[in-house]
Steps between C-alpha positions, in 0.01 A plus 500: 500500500151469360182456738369148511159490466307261773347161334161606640482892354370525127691733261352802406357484157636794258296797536380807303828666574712219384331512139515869484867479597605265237287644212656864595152643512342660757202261760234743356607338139498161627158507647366595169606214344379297735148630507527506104479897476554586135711803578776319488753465174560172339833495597487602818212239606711237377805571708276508797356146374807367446635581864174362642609162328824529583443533893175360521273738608145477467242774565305487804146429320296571839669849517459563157137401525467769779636779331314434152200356600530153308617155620599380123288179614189322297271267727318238290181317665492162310217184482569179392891507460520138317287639183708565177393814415494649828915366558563665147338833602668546815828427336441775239428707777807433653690543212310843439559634824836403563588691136324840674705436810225375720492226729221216568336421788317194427153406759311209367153456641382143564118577526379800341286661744479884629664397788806288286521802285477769745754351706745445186523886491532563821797276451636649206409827704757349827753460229472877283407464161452795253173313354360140396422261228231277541512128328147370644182334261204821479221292542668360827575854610162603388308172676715587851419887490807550544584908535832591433659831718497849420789734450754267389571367087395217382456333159313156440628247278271265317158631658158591439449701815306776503757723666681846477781393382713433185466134388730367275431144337556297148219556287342182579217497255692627196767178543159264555369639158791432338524168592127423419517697163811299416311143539173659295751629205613126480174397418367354855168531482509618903756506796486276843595704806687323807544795739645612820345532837145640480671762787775618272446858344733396246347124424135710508618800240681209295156301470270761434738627181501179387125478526416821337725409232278214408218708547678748266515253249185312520611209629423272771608536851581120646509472854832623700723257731639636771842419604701636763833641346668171548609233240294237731184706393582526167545114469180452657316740340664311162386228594117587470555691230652182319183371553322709202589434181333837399849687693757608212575788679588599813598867624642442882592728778824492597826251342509295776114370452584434112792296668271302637283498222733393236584171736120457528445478130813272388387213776139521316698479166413842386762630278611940604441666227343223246167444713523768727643833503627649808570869608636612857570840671826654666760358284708368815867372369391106428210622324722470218649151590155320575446238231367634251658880598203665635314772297448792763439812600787708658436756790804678539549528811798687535304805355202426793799526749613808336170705472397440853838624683511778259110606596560454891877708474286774247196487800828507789646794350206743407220421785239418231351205345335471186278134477504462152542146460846371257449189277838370424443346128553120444624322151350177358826225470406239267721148498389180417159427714283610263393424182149525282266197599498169317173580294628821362 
């Protein structure tokens, strides 16, 4: 007669034992493959895989953790969650780190401050994480102060800061060029700006390219609008710009701004591309379905995701970090916003 087993006692899970048993292999074989040793055969390992599936049995990642040193976990410190490219980002980093095998602790900070961020990493420090990603504007870190611990790895997404560590970001001013260049080639005889927030490291690298590109090519610099990332901006901004008939042009920001942009212009009867051309940056999904489909420029962010958990894992493994900062490349889409100006 089998032992009944009381309503209130928990089963115990299969163990180490169990695995071993079932793969006929030895415990020593089965711990191996759980802390992904490579002196293991192909075969073998995945016997021992397939009777951790079959019973269940999962590692126990805090033991593992004390016997190699590494918690398999990625801490991100994020500002600003609502912002397009910074929801992107962090879901390439996701993506990225769940492919290596890592896991993400995510700590957003509301105010950033060197209290908010020192206390985000003494939270990420409560909950053992191998290094950290930081999402957070440079000229806000830079205005707060902020200092960021020692002996720990880090890597800084979309930044300007002046710090020790590898910073990984699209190349900001080559997609701005090629967005202003594109305009010139048509024959405008300059480019309008509407940009992001004057706090933005991004908005600020995207408007001086777009300057010095005019500059480049001996053309006049108008005066720049400043939106905040949102379509609202972007329509409001439009709205003065309607104003001028001297705007054929217009080289904005971000897509959701030339959202609001392209609304702006149609109330004032201003036909996209016929009277003026418009060019955005990030090539978000609907870029393509605004009306007309939205000439862009496309960060891939994917590859930003990508390069940053592959610099912090590189930094987690050897000890060292090299600062050398990575500019992922951007591409030019062209659709149907643009067009050469009426005169030409």
């Amino acid at each position: 007669m089998s032992a009944e087993v009381s309503p209130g006692k928990r089963r115990r899970g299969p163990s180490m034992a169990d695995v071993a048993r079932l793969a006929g292999v030895s415990g020593q074989t089965v711990s191996r493959v759980a802390n992904d040793r490579h002196n293991v055969d192909a075969e073998t390992r995945d016997r021992v895989r397939a009777a951790m599936n079959q019973l269940g049995y999962r590692p126990n990642s805090a033991a593992r953790a004390l016997r190699n040193g590494e918690y398999r976990s990625i801490g991100v410190i994020v500002f600003e969650l609502h912002s397009f490219g910074t929801t992107r980002t962090l879901d390439a980093i996701a993506i990225a780190a769940t492919i290596r095998g890592y896991s993400i602790n995510l700590v957003p900070v509301l105010d950033v401050t060197q209290s908010a961020v020192t206390n985000a990493f003494g939270r990420l420090g409560e909950q053992a994480v191998d290094g950290v990603i930081i999402l957070i504007e440079a000229h806000t870190l830079d205005a707060a102060g902020v200092r960021l611990p020692e002996g720990l790895s880090v890597v800084v997404v979309d930044s300007s800061a002046h710090y020790d560590y590898p910073i990984v970001d699209t190349d900001q001013r080559q997609g701005a060029r090629l967005a202003t260049e594109h305009l010139l080639d048509l024959g405008h005889k300059t480019v309008w700006h509407l940009g992001g927030p004057p706090t933005s490291f991004a908005a600020d690298r995207r408007r001086r390219s777009w300057e010095q590109t005019l500059i480049d090519h001996g053309r006049e610099v108008p005066p720049v609008y400043d939106g905040d990332w949102s379509a609202t901006s972007g329509y409001e901004a439009g709205c003065r710009l309607a104003e001028d008939d001297q705007v054929t042009a217009v080289f904005v920001a971000n897509d959701q701004m030339a959202l609001g942009l392209l609304r702006a212009l149609y109330e004032r009867g201003l036909a996209v591309p016929d009277d003026v051309s418009v060019v955005g940056f990030d090539d978000m999904e609907e870029a393509a379905h605004f009306w007309p489909p939205l000439t862009t420029v496309r960060q891939t962010f994917t590859e930003v995701g990508r390069q940053s958990v592959d610099a912090l894992i590189a930094e987690i493994h050897s000890g060292e970090h090299h600062n050398a900062p990575v500019a992922v490349p951007t591409e030019l889409i062209i659709r149907r916003s643009t067009a050469p100006p009426r005169s030409v």
